[in-house]
Backbone as CSV, one residue per row, in Angstrom:
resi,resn,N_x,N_y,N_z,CA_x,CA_y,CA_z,C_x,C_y,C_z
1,UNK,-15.730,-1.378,-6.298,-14.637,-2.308,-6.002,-13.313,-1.667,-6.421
2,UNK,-12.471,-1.645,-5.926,-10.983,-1.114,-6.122,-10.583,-1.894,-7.200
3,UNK,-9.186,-1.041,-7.433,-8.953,-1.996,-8.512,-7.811,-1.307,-8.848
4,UNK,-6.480,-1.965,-9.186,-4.887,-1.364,-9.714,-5.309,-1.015,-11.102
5,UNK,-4.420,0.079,-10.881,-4.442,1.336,-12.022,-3.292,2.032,-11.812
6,UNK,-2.472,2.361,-13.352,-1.617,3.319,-13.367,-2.468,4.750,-13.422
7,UNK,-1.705,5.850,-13.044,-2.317,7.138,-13.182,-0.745,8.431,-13.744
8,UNK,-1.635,8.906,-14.410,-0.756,9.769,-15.161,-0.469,10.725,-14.803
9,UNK,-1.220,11.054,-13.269,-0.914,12.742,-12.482,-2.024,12.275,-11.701
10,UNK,-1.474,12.957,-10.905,-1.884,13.122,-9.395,-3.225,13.985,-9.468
11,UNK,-3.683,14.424,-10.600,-5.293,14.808,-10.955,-6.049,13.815,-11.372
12,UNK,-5.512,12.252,-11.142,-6.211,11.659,-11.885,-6.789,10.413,-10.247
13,UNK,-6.609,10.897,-8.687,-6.752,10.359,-7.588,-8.564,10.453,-7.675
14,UNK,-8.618,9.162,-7.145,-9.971,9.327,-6.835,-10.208,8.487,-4.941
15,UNK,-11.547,9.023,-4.658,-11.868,8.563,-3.398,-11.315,7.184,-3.021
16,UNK,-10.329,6.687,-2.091,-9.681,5.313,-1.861,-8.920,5.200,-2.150
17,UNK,-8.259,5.910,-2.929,-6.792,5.482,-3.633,-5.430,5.344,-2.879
18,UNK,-4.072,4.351,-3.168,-3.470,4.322,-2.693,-2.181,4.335,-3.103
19,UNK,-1.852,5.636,-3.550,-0.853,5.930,-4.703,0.608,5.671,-4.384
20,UNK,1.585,4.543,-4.775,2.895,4.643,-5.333,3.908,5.207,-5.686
21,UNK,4.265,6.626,-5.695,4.842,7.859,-6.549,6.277,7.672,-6.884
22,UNK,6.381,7.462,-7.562,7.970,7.618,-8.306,8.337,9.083,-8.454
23,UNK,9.120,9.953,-7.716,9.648,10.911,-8.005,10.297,11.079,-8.940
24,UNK,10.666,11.916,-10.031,11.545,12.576,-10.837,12.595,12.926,-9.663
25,UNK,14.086,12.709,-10.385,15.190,12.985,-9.430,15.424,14.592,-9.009
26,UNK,14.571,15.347,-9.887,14.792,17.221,-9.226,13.305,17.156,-8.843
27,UNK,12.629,16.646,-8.136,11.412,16.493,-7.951,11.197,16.982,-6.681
28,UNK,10.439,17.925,-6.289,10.410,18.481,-4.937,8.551,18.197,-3.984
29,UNK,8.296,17.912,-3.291,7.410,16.928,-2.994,5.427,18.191,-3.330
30,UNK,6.150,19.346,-2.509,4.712,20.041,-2.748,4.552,20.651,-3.854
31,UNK,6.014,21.283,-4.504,5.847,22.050,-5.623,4.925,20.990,-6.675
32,UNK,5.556,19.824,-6.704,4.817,18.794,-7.824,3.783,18.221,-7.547
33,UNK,3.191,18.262,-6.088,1.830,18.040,-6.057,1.269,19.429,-6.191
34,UNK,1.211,20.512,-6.478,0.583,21.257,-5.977,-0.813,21.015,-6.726
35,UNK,-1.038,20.472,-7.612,-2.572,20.169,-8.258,-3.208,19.706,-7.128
36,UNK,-2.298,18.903,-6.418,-2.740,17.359,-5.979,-3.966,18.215,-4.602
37,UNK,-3.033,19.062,-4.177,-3.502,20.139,-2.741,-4.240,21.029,-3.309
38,UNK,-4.261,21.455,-4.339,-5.624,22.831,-4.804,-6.554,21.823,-4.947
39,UNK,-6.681,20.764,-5.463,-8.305,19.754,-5.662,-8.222,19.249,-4.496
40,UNK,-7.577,19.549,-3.055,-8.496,19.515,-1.946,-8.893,20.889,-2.152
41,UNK,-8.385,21.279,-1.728,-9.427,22.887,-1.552,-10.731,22.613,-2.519
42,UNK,-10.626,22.578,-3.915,-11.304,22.253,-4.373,-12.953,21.049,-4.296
43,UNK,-12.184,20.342,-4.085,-13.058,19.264,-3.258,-13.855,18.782,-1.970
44,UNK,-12.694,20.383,-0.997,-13.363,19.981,0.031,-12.510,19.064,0.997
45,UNK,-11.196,18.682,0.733,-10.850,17.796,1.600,-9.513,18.535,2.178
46,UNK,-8.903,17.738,3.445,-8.006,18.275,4.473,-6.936,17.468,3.669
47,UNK,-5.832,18.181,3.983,-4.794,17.787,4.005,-3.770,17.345,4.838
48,UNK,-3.326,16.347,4.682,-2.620,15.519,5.651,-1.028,15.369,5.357
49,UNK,0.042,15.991,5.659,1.575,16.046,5.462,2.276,15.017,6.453
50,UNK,2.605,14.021,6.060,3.748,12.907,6.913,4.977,13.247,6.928
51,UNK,5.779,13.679,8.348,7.101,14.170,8.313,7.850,14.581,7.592
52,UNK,7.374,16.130,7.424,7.679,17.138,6.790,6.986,17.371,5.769
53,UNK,7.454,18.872,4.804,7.073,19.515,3.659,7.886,19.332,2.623
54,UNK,9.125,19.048,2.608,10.458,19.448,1.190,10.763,20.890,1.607
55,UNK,11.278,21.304,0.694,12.560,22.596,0.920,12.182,23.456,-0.491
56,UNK,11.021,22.824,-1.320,10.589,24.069,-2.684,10.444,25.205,-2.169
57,UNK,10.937,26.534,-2.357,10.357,27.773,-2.104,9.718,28.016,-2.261
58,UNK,8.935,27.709,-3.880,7.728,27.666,-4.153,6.529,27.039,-3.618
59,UNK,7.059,26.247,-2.685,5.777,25.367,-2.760,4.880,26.243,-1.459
60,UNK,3.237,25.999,-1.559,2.499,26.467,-0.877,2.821,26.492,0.787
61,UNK,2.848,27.221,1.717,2.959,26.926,3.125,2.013,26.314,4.206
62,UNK,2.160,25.063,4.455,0.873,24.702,4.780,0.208,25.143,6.257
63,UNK,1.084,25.807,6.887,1.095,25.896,8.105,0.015,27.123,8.326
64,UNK,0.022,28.140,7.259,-0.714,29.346,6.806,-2.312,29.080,6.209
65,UNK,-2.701,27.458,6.813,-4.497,27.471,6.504,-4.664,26.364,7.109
66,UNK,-5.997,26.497,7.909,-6.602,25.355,8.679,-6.635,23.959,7.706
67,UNK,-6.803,24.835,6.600,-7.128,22.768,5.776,-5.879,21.766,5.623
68,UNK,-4.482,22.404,6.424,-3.512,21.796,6.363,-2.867,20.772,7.661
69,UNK,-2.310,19.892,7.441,-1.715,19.058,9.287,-0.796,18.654,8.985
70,UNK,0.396,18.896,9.973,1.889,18.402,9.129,2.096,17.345,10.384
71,UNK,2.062,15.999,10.259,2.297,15.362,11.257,4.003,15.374,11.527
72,UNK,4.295,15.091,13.032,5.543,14.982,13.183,6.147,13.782,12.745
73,UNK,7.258,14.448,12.041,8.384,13.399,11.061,9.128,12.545,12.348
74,UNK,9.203,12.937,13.650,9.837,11.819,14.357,8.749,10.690,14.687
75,UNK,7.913,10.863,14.161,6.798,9.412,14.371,6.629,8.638,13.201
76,UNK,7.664,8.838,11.890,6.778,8.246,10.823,7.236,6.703,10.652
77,UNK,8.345,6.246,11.569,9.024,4.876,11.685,7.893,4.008,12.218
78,UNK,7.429,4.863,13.469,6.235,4.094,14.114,5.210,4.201,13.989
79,UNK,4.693,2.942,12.894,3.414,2.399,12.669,2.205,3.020,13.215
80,UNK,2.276,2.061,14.653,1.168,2.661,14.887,0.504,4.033,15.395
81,UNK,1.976,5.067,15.662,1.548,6.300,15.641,1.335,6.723,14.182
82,UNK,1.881,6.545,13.520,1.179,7.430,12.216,0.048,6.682,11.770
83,UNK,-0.188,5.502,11.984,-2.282,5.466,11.770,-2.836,6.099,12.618
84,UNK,-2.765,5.613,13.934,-3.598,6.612,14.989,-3.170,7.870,14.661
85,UNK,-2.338,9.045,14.646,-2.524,10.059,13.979,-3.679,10.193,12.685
86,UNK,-2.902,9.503,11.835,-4.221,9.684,10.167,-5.019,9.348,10.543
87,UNK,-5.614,8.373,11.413,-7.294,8.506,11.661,-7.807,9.445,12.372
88,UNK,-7.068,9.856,13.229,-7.391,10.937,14.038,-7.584,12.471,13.566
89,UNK,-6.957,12.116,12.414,-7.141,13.765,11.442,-8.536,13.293,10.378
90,UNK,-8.325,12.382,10.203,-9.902,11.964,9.378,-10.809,12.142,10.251
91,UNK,-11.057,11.828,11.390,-12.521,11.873,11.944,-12.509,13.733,12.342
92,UNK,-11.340,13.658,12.741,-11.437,15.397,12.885,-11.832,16.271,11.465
93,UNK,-11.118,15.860,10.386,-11.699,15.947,9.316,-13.140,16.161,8.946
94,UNK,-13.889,15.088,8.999,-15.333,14.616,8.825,-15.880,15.961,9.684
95,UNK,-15.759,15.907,11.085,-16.410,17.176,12.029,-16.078,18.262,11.826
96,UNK,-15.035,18.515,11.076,-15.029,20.139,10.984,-15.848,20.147,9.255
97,UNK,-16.007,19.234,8.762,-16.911,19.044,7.342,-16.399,19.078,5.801
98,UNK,-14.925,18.169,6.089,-14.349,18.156,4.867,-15.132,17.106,4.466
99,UNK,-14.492,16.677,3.295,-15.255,15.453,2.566,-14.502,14.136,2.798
100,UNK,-13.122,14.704,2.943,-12.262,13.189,3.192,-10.786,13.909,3.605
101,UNK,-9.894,13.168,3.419,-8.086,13.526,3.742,-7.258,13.341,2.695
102,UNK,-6.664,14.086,2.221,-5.402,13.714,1.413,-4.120,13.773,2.260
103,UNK,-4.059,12.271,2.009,-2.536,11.895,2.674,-1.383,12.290,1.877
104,UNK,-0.065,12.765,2.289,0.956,12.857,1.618,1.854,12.953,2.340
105,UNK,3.275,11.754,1.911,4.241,11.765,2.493,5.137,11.147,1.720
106,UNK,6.643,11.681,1.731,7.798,11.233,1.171,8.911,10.611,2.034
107,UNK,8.434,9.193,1.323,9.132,7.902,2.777,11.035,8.256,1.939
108,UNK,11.418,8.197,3.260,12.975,8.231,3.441,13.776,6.992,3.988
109,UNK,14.468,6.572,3.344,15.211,5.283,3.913,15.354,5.299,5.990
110,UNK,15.940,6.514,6.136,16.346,6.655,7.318,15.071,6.854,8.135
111,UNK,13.327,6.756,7.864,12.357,6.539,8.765,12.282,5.203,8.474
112,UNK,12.940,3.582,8.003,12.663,3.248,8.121,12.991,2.159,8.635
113,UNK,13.409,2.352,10.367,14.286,1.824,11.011,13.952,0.087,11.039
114,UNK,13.141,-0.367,11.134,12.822,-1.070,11.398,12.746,-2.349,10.000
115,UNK,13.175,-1.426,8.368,13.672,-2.304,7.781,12.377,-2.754,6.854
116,UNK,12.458,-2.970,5.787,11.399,-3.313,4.769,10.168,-4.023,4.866
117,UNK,10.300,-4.640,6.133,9.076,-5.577,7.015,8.083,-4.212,7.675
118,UNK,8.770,-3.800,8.387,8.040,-2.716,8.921,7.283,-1.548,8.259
119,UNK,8.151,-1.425,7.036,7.714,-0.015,6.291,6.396,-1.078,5.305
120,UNK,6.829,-2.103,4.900,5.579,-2.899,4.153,4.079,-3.004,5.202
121,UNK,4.569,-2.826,6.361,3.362,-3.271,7.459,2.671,-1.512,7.481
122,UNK,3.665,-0.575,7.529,2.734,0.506,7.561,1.595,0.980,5.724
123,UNK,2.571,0.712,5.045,2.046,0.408,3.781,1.116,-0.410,3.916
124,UNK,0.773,-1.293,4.100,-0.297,-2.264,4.075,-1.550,-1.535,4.938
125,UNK,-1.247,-0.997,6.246,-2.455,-0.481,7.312,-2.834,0.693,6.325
126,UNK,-1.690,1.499,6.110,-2.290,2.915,4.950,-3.353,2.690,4.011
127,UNK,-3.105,1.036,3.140,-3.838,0.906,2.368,-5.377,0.374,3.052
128,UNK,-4.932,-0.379,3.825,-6.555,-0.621,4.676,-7.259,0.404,5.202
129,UNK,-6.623,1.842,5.529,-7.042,2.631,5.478,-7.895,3.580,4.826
130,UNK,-7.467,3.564,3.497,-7.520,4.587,2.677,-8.842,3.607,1.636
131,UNK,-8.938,2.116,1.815,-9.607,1.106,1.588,-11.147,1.666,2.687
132,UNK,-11.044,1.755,3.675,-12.006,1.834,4.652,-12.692,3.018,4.872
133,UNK,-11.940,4.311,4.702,-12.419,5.085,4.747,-12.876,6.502,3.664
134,UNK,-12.304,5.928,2.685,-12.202,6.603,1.665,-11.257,7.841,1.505
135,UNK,-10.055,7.804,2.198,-9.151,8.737,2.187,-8.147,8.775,1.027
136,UNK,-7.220,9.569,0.511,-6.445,9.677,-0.627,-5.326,9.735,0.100
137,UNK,-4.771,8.259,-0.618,-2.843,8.676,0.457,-1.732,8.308,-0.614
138,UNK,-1.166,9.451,-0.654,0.066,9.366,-1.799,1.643,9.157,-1.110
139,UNK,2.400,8.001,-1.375,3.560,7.746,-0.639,4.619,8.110,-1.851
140,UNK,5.366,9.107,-1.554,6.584,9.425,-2.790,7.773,8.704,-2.745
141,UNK,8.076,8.161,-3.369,9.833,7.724,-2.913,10.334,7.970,-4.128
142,UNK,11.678,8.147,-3.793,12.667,8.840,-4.642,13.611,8.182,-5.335
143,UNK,13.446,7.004,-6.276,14.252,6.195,-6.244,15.911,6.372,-6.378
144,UNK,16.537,7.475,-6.358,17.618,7.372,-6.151,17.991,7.018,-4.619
145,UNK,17.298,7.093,-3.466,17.565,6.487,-2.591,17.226,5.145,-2.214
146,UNK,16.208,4.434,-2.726,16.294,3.282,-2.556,16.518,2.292,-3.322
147,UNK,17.003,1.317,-3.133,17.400,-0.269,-3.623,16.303,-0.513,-4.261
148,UNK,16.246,-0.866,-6.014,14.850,-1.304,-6.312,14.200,-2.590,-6.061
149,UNK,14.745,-3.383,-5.072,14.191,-4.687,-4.778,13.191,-3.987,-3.674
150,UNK,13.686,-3.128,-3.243,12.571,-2.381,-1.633,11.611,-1.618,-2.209
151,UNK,11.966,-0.867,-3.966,11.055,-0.177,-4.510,10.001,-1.031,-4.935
152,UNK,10.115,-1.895,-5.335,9.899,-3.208,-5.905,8.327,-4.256,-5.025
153,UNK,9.473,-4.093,-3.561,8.239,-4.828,-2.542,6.944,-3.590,-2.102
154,UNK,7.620,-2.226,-1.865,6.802,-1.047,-1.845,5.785,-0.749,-3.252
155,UNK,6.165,-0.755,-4.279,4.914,-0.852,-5.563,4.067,-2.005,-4.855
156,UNK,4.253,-3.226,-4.932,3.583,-4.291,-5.209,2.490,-4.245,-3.928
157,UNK,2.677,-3.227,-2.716,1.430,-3.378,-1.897,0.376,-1.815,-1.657
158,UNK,0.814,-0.951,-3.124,0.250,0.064,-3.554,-0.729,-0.444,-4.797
159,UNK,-1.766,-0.108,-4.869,-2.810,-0.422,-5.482,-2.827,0.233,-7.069
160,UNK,-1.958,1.304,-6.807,-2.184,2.378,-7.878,-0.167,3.340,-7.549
161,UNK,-0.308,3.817,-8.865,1.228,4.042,-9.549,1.046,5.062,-10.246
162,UNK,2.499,5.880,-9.986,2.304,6.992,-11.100,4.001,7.413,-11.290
163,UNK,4.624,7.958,-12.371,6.077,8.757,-12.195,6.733,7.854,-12.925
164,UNK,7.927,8.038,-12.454,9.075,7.326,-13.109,9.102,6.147,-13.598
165,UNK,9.412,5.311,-14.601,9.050,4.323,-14.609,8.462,3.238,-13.552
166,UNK,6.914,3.693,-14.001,6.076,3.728,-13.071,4.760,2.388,-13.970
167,UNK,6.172,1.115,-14.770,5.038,0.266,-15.371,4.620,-0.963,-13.936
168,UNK,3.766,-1.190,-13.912,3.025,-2.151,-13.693,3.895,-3.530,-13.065
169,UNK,3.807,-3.454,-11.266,4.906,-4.388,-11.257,3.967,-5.392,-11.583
170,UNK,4.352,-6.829,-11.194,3.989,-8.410,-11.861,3.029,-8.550,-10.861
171,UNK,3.084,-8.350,-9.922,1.203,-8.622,-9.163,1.038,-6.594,-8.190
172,UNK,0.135,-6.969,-7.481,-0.510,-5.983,-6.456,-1.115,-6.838,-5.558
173,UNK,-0.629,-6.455,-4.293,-1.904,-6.786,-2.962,-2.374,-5.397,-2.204
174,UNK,-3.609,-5.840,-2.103,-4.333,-4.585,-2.041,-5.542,-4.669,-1.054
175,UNK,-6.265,-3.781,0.165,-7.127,-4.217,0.872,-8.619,-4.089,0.250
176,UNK,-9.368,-5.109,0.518,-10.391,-4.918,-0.082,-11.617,-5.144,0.801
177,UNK,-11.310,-5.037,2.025,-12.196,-5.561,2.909,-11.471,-6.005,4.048
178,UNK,-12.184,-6.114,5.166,-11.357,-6.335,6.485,-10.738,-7.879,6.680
179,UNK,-9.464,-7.675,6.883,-8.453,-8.496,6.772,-8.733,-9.544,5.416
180,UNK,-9.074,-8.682,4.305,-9.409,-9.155,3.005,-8.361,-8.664,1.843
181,UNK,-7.478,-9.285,1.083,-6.654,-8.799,0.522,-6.897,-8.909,-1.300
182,UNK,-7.244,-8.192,-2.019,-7.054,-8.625,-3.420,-5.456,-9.020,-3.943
183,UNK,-5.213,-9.877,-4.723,-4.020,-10.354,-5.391,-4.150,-10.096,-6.958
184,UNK,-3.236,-9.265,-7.599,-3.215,-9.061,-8.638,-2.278,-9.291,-9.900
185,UNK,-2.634,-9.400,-10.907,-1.510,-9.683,-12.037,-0.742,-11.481,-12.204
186,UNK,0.608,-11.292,-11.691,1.223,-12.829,-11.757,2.463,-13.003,-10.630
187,UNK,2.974,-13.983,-10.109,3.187,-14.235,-9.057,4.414,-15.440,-9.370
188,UNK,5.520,-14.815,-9.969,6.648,-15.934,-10.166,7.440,-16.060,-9.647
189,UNK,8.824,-16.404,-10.035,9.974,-16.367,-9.381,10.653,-15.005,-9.132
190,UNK,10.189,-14.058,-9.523,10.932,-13.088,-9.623,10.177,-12.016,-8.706
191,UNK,8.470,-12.384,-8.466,8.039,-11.626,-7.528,7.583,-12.521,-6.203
192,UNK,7.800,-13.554,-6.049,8.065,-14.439,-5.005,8.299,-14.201,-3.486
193,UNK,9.376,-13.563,-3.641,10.147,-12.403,-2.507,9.440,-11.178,-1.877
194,UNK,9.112,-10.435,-2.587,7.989,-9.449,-2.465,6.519,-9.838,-2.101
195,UNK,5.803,-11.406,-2.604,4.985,-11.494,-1.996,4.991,-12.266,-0.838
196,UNK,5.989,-12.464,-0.822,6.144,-13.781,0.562,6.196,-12.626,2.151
197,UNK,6.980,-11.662,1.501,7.244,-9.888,2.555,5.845,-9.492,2.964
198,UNK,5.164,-9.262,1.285,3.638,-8.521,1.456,2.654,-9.564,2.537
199,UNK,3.227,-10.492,2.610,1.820,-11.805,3.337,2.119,-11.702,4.956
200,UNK,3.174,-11.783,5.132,4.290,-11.737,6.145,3.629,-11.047,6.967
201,UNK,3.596,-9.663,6.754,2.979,-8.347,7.464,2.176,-8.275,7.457
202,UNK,1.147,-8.693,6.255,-0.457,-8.934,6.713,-0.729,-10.021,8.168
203,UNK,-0.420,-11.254,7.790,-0.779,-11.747,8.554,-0.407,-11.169,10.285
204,UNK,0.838,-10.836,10.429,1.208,-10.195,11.238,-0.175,-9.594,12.030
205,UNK,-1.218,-8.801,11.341,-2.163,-8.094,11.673,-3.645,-8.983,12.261
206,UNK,-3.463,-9.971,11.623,-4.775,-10.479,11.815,-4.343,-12.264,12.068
207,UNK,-5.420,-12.957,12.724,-4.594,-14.132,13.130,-5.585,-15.348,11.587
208,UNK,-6.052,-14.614,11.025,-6.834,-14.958,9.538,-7.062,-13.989,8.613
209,UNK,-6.387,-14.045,7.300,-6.523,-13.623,6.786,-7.145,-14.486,5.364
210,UNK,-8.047,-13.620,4.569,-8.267,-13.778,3.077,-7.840,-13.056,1.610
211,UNK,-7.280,-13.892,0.719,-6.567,-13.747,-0.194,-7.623,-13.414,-1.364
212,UNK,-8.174,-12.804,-2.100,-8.648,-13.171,-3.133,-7.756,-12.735,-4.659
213,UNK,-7.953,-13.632,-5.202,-7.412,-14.522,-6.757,-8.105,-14.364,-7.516
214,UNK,-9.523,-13.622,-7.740,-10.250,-13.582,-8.766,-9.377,-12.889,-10.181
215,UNK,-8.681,-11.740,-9.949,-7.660,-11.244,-10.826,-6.308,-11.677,-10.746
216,UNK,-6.181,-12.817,-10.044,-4.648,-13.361,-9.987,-4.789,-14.190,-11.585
217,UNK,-3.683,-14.025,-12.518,-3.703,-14.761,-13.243,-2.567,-16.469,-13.191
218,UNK,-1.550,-15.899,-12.649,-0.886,-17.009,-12.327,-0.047,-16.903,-11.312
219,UNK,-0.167,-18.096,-10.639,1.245,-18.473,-9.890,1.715,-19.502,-9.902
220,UNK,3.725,-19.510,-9.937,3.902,-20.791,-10.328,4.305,-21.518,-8.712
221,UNK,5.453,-22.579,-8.762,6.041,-22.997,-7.813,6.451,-22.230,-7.157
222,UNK,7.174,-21.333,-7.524,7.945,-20.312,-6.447,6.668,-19.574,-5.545
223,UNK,5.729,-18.889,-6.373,4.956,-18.227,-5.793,4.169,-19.399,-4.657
224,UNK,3.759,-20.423,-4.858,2.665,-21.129,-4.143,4.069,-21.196,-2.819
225,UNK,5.106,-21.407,-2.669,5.997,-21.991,-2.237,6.047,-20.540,-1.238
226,UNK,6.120,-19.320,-1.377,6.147,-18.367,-1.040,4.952,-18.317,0.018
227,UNK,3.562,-18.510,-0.626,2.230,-18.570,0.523,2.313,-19.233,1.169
228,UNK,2.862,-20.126,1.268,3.066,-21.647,2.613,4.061,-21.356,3.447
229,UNK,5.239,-20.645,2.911,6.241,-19.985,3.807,5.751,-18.692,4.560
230,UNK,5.313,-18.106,4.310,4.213,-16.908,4.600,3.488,-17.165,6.023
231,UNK,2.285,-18.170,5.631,1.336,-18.876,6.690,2.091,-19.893,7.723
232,UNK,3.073,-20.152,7.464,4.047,-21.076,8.390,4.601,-20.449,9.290
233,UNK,5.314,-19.111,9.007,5.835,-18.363,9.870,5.719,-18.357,11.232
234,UNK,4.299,-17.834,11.057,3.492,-18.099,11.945,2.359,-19.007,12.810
235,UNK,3.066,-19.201,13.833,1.977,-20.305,14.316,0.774,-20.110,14.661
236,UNK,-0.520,-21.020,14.373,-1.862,-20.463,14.610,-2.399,-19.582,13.550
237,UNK,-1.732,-19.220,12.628,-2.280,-18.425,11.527,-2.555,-19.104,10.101
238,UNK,-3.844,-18.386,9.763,-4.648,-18.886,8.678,-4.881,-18.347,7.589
239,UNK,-4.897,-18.603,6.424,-4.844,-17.676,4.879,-5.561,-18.265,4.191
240,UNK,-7.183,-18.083,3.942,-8.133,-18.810,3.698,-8.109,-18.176,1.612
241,UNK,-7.545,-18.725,0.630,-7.494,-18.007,-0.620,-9.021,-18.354,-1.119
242,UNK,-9.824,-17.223,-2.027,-10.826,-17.386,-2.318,-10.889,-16.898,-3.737
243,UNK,-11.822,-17.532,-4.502,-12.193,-16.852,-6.219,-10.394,-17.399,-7.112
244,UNK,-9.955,-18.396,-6.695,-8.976,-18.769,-7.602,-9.407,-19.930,-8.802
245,UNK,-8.337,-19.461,-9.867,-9.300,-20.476,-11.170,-8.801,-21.503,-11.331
246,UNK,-9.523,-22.428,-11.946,-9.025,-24.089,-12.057,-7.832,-24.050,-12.637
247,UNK,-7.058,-23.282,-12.893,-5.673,-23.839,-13.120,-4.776,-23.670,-11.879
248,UNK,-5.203,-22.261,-11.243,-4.354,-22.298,-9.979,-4.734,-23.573,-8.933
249,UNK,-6.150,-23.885,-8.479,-6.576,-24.728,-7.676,-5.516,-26.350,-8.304
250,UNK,-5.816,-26.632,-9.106,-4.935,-27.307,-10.326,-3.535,-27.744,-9.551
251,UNK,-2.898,-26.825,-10.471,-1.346,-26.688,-9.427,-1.132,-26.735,-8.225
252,UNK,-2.362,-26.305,-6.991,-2.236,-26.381,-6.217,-2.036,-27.498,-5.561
253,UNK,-2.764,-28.527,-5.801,-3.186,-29.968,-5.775,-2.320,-30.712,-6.244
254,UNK,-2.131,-30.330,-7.507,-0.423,-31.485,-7.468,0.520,-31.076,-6.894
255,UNK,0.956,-29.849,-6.424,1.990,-29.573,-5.924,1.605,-30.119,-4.385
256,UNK,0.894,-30.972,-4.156,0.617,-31.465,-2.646,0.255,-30.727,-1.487
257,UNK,-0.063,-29.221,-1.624,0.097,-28.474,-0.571,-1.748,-28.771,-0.064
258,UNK,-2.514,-29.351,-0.875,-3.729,-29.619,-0.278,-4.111,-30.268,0.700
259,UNK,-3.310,-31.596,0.592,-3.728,-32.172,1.909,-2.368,-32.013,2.977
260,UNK,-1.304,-31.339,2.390,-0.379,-31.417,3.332,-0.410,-29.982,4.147
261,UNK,-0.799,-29.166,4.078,-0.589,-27.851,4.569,-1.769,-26.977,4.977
262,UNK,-2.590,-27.215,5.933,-3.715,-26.600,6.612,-3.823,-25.203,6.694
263,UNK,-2.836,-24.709,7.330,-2.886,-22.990,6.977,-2.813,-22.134,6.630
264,UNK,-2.794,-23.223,5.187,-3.839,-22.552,3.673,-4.890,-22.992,3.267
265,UNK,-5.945,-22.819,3.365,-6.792,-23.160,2.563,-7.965,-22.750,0.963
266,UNK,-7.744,-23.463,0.238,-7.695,-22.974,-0.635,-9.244,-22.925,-1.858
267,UNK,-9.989,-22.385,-1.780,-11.233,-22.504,-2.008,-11.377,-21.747,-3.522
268,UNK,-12.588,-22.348,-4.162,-13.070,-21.547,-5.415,-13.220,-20.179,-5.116
């Protein structure tokens, strides 16, 4: 079963993971993985580069060995070309007889035309990905370029964290199964926003989705207020929450959303 975890280096990835990366501000993307790319070799697995390499001199050339694929950086805005690409290097992967893919890419404000909805929706498929098939995908961002409310909604639908102040945002959503989402940590006013974004784009994907709460420890008003705005959005769509504990079910119920609001439903 998956499960959020900080990690202290990029030697510490295991099969599924869906890493977070906080860059250091002189941080150059291959030179500082380079562990990350010798334990493929090591391991056996392909490597997978999302629009572009960085500019380290040092860093390894990937273009100079079959176990390398640099996908094109003018596709990384669009979604669904860069999954269909990454799956398409995984199964190619598998047949030429790696063991799996290491994903790596350093998201840039300017791939992400389409604005924090969109880049959360490819984030989210990455993680169902990397959930499904057992691939390793590391997303770097640099926080001197982005706004930490966007760094903020980007942690919270990465499963796993590493770098710069790199503590533990207040929840995680995470795939755990098809159109199955784990919810993690706590869910207040302050991460409200971020999960109302993270639900947004899931559902987007599936016309039902499931929440599970077994590791949710709390949510208050804001947060419950957030899932109903979420499932409303959209018409015809369903967010069936499962494994939540008698205090959330609790709140849920007085806050009226039980019998008033159908496309949630909210189960032990």
């Amino acid at each position: 079963m998956r499960a959020a975890r900080a990690l202290a280096t990029l030697d510490e990835v295991e099969l599924g993971d869906h890493v977070c990366w906080r860059m250091d501000p002189d941080a150059a993307l291959l030179r500082d993985a380079r562990g990350f790319v010798a334990d493929g070799a090591l391991y056996g697995d392909k490597i997978v580069v999302i629009g572009g390499i960085g500019g380290a001199p040092e860093a390894p050339r990937p273009l100079e060995s079959p176990a390398w694929v640099v996908l094109d950086s003018a596709q990384t805005a669009d979604t669904s070309a860069v999954l269909a690409a990454v799956r398409s290097e995984a199964r190619t992967a598998l047949r030429e007889g790696f063991r799996s893919v290491r994903v790596l890419t350093e998201r840039a404000p300017r791939a992400a035309a389409g604005g924090v909805e969109d880049l959360l929706d490819q984030e989210l498929r990455l993680d169902q990905f990397a959930s499904e098939s057992g691939a390793i995908v590391v997303c770097a961002y640099r926080p001197s370029q982005w706004n930490e409310p966007t760094l903020e909604h980007m942690a919270c639908v990465h499963p796993h964290e590493m770098g710069t102040r790199a503590g533990r945002p207040a929840f995680r959503m995470f795939s755990t199964g098809a159109d199955m989402w784990s919810v993690d940590g706590v869910i207040d006013s302050e991460g409200a926003s971020a999960f109302n974004a993270a639900l947004r784009a899931a559902i987007a994907q599936a016309p039902t989705i499931t929440l599970r709460f077994d590791t949710l420890e709390m949510i208050d008003a804001a947060g419950m207020h957030a899932l109903v705005d979420a499932a409303r959005s959209m018409p015809a769509r369903r967010i069936l929450v499962e494994g939540a504990n008698e205090t959330v079910r609790l709140c849920w119920e007085l806050a009226g959303y039980e019998a008033a609001d159908p496309s949630v439903v909210m189960g032990a």
